[in-house]
Biopython code that builds the backbone (N, CA, C, O; Angstrom):
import numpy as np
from Bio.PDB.StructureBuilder import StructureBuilder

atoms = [
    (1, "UNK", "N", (155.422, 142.054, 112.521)),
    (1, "UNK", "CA", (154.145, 141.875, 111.872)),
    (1, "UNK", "C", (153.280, 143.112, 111.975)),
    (1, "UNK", "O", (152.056, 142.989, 112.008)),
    (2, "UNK", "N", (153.760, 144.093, 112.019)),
    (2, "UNK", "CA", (153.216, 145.361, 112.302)),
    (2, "UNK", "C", (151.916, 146.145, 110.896)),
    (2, "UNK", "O", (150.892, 146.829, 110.927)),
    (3, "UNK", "N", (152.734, 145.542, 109.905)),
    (3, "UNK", "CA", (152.264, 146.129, 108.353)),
    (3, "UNK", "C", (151.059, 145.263, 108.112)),
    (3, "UNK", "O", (150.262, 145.513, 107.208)),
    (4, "UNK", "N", (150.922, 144.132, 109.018)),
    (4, "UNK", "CA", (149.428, 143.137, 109.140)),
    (4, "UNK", "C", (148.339, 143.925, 109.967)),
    (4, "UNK", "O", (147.169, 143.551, 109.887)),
    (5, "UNK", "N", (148.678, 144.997, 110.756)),
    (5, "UNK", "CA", (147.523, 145.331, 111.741)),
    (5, "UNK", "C", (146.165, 145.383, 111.165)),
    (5, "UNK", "O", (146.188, 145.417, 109.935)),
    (6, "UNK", "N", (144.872, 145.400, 111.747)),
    (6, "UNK", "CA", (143.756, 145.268, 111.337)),
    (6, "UNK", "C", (143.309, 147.182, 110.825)),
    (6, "UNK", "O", (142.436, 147.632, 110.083)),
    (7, "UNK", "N", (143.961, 147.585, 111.324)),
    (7, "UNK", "CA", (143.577, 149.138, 111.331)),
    (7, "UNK", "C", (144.554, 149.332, 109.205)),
    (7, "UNK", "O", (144.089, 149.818, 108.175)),
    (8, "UNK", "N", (145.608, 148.829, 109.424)),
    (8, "UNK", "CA", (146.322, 149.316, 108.162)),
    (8, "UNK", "C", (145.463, 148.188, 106.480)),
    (8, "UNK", "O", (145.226, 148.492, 105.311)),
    (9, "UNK", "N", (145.281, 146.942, 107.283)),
    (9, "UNK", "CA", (144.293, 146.257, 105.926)),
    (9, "UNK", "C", (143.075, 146.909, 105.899)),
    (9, "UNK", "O", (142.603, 146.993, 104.765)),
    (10, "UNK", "N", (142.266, 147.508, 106.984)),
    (10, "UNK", "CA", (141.277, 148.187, 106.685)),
    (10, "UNK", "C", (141.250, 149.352, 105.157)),
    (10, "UNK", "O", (140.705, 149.310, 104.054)),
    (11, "UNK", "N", (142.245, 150.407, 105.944)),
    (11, "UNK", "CA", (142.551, 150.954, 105.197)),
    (11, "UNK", "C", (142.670, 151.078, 103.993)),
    (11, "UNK", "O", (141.964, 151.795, 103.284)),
    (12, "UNK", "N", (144.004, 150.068, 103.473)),
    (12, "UNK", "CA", (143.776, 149.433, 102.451)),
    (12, "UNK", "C", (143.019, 149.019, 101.816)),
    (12, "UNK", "O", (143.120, 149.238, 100.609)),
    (13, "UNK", "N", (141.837, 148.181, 102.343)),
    (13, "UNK", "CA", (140.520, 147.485, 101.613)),
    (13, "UNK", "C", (139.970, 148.625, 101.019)),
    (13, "UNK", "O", (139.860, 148.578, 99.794)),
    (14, "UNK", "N", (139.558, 149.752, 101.656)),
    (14, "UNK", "CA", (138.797, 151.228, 102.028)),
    (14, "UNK", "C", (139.303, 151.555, 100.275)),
    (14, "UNK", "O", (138.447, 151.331, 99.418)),
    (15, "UNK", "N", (140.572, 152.033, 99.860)),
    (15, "UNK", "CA", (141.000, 152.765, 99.492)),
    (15, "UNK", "C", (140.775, 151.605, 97.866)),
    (15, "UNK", "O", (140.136, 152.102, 96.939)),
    (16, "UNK", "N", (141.221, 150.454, 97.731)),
    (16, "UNK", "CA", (140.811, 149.323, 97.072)),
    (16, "UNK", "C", (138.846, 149.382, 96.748)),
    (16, "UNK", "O", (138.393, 149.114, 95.635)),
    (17, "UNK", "N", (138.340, 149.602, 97.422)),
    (17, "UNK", "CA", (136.947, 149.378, 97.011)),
    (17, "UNK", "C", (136.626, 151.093, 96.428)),
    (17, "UNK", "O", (135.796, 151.360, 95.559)),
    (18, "UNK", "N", (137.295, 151.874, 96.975)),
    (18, "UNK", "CA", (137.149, 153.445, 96.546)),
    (18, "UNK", "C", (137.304, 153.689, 95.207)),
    (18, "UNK", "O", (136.608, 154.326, 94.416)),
    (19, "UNK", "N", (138.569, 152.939, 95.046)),
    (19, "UNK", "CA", (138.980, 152.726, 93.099)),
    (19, "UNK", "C", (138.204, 151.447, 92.380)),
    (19, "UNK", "O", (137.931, 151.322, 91.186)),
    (20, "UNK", "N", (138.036, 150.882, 93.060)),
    (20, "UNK", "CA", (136.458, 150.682, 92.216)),
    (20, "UNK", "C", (135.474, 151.370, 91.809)),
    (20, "UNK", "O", (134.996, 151.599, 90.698)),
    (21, "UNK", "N", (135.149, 151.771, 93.195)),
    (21, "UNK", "CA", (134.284, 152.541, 92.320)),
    (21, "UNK", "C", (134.465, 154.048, 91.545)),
    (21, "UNK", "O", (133.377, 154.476, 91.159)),
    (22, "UNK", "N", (135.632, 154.948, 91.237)),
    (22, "UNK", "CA", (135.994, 155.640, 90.675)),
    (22, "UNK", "C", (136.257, 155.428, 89.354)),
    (22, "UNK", "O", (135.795, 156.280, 88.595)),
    (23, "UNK", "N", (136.949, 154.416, 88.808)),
    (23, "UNK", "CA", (137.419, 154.116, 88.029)),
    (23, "UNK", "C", (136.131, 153.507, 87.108)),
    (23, "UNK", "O", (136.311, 153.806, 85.928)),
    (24, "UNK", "N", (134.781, 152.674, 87.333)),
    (24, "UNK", "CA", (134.229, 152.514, 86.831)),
    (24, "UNK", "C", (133.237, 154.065, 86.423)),
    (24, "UNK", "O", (132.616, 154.297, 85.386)),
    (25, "UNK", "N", (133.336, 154.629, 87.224)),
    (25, "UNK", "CA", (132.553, 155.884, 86.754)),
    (25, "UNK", "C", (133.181, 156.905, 86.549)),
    (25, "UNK", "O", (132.531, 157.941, 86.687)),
    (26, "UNK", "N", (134.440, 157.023, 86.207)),
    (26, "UNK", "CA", (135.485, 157.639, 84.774)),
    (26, "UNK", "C", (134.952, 157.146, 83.733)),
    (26, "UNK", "O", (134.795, 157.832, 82.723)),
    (27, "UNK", "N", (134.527, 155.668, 83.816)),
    (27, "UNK", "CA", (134.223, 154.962, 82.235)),
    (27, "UNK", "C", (133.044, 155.555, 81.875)),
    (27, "UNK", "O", (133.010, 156.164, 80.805)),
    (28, "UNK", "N", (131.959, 155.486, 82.645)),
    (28, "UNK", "CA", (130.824, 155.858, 82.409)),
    (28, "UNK", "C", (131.064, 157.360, 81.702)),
    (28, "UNK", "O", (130.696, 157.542, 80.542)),
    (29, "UNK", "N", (131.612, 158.268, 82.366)),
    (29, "UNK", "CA", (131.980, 159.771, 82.331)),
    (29, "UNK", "C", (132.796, 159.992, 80.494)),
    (29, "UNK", "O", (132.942, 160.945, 79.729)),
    (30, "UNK", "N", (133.070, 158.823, 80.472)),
    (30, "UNK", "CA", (133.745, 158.626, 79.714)),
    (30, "UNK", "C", (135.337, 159.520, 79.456)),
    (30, "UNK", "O", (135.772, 160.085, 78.452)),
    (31, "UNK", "N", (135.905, 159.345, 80.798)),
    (31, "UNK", "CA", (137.055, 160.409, 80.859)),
    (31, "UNK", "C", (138.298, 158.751, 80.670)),
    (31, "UNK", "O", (139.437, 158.926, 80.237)),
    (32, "UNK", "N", (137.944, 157.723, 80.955)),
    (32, "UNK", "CA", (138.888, 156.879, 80.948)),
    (32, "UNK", "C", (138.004, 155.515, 80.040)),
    (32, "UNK", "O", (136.934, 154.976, 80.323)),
    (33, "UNK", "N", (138.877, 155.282, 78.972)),
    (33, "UNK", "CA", (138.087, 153.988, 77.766)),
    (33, "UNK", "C", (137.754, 152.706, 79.091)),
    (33, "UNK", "O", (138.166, 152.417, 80.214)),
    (34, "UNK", "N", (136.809, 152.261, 78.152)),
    (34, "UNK", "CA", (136.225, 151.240, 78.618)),
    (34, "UNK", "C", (136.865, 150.172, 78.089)),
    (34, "UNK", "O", (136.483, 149.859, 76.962)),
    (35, "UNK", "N", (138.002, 149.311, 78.725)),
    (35, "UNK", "CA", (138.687, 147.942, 78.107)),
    (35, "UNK", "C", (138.473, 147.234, 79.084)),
    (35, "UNK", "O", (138.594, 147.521, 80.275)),
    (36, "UNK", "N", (137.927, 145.647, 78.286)),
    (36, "UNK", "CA", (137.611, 144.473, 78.590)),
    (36, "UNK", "C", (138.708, 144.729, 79.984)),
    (36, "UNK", "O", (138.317, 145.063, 81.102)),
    (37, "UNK", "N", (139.799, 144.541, 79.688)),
    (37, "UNK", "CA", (141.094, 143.801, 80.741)),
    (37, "UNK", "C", (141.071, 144.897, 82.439)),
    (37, "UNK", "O", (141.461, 144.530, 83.548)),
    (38, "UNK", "N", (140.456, 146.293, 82.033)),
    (38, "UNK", "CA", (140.603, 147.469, 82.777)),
    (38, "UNK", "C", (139.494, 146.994, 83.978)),
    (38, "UNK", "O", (139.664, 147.062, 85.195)),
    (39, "UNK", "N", (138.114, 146.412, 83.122)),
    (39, "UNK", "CA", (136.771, 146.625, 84.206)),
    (39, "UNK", "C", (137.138, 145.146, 84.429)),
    (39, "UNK", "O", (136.040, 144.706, 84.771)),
    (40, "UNK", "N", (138.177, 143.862, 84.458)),
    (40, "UNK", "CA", (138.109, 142.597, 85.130)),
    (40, "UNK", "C", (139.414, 143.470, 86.084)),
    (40, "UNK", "O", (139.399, 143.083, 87.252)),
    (41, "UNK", "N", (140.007, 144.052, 85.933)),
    (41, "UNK", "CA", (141.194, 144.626, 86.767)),
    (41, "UNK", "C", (140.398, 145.556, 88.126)),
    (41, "UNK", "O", (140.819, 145.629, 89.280)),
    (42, "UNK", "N", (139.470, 146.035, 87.707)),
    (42, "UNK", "CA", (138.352, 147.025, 88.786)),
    (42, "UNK", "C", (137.792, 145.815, 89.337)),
    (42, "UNK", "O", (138.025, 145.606, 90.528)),
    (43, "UNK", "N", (137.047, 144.917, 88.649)),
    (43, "UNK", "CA", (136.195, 144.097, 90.001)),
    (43, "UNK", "C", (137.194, 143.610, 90.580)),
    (43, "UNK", "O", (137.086, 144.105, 91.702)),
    (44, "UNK", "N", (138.535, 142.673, 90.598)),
    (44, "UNK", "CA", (139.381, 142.548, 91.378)),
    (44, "UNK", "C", (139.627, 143.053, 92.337)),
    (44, "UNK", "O", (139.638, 142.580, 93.473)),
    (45, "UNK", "N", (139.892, 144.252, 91.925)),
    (45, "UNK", "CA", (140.148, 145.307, 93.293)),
    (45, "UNK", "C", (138.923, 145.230, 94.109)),
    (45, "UNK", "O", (139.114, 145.030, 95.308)),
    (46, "UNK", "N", (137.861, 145.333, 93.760)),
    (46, "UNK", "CA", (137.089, 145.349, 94.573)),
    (46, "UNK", "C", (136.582, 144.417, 95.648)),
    (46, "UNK", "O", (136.344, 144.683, 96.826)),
    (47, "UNK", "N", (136.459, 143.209, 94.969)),
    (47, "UNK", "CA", (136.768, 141.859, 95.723)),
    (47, "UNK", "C", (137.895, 141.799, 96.319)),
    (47, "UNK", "O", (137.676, 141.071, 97.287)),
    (48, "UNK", "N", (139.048, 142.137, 96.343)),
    (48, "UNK", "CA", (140.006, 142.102, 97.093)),
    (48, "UNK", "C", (140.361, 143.026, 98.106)),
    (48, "UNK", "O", (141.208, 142.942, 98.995)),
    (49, "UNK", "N", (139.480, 144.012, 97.780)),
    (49, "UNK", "CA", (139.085, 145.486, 98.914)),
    (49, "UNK", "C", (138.217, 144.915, 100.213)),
    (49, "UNK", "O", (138.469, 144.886, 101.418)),
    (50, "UNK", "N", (137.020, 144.451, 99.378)),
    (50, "UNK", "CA", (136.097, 143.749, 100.678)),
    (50, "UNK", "C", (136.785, 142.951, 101.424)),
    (50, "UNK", "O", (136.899, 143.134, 102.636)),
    (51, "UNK", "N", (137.498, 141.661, 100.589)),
    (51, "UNK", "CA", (138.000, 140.610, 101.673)),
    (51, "UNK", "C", (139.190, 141.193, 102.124)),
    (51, "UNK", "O", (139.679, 140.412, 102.941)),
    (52, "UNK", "N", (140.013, 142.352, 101.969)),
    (52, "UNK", "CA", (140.661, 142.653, 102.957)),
    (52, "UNK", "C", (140.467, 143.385, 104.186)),
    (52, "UNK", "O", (141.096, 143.323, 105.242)),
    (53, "UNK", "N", (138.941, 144.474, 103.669)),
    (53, "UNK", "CA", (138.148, 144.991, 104.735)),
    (53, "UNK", "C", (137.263, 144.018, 105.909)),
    (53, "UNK", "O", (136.975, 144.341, 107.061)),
    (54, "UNK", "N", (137.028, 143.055, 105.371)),
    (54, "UNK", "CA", (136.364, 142.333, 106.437)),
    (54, "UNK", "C", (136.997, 141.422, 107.244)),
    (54, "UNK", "O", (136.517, 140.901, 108.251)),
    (55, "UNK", "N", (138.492, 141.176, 106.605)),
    (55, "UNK", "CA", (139.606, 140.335, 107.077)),
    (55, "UNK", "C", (140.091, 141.376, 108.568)),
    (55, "UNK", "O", (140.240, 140.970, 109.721)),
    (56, "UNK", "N", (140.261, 142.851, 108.023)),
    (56, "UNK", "CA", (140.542, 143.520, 109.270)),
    (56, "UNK", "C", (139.545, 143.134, 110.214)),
    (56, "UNK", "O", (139.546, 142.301, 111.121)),
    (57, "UNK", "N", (138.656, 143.973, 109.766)),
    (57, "UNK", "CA", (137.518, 144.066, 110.862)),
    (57, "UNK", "C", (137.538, 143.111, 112.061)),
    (57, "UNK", "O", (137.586, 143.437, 113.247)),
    (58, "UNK", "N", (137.487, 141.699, 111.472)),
    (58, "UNK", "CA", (137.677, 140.481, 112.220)),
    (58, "UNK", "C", (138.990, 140.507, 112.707)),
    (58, "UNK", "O", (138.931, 139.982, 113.819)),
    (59, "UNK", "N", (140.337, 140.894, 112.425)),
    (59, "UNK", "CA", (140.904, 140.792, 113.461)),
    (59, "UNK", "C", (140.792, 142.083, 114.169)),
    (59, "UNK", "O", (141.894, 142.062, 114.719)),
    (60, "UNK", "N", (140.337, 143.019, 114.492)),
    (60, "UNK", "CA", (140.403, 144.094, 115.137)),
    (60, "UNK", "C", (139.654, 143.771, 116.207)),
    (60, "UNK", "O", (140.049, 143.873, 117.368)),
    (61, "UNK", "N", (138.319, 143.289, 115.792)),
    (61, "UNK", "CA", (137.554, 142.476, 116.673)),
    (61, "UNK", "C", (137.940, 141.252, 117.773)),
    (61, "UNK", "O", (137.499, 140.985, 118.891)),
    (62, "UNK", "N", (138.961, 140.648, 116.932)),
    (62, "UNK", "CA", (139.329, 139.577, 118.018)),
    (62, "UNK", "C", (140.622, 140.170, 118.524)),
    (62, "UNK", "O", (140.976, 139.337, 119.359)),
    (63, "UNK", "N", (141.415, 141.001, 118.508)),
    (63, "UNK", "CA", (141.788, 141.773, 119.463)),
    (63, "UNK", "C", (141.384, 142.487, 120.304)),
    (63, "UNK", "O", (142.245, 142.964, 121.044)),
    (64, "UNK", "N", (140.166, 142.804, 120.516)),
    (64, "UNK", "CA", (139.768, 144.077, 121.326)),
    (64, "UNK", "C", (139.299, 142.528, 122.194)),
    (64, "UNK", "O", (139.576, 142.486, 123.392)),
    (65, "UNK", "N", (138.703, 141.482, 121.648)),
    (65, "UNK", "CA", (138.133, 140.816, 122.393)),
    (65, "UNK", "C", (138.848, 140.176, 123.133)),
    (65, "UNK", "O", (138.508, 139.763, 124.241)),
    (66, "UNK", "N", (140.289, 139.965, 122.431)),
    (66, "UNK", "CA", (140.971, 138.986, 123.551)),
    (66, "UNK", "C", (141.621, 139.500, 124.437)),
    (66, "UNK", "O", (142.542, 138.784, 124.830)),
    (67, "UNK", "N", (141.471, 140.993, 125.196)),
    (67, "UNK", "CA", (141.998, 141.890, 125.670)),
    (67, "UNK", "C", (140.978, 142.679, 126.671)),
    (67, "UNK", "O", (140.969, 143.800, 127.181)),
    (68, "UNK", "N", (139.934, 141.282, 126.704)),
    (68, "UNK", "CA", (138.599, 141.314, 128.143)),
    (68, "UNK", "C", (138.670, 140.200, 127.877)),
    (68, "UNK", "O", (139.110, 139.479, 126.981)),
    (69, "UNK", "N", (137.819, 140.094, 129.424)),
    (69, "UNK", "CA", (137.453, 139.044, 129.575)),
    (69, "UNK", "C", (136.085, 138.311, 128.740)),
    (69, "UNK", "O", (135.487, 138.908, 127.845)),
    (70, "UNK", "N", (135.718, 136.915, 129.207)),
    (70, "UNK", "CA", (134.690, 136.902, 128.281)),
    (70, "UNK", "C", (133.326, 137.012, 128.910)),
    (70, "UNK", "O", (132.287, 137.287, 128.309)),
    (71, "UNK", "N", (133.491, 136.706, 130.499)),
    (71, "UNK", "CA", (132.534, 136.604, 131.019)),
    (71, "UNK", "C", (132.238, 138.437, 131.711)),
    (71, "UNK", "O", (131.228, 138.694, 132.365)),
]
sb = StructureBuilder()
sb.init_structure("model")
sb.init_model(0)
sb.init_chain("A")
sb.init_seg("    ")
for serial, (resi, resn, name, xyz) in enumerate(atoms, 1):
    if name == "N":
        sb.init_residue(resn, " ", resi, " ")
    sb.init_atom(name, np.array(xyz, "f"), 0.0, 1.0, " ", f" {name:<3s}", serial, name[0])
structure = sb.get_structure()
């Protein structure tokens, strides 16, 4: 389960919310067309960037945590 770590979905999310926002401001730039199917394909990513970024986070978090004590 190694390719699950919280450090590598981070990443991932990171790089997912990055092409969001690139890709919408190619359109603007107008270096890449603006299609209906392209900017529902960008918010995807992006929503799927966050919830994989915050999916890490939380487990990175509950690893560090379960690896002290609590008191």
């Amino acid at each position: 389960m190694r390719q699950f770590a919280p450090k590598n979905l981070f990443i991932i999310g990171g790089i997912l919310v990055g092409l969001g926002f690139i890709v919408p401001f190619l359109m603007v730039m107008k270096v890449v067309p603006m299609w209906l199917w392209l900017e529902m394909i960008v918010a995807l990513l992006q929503i799927f960037g966050l919830v994989l970024g915050i999916v890490g986070s939380v487990m990175y978090v509950k690893e560090k945590r379960d690896g002290k004590d609590k008191y």
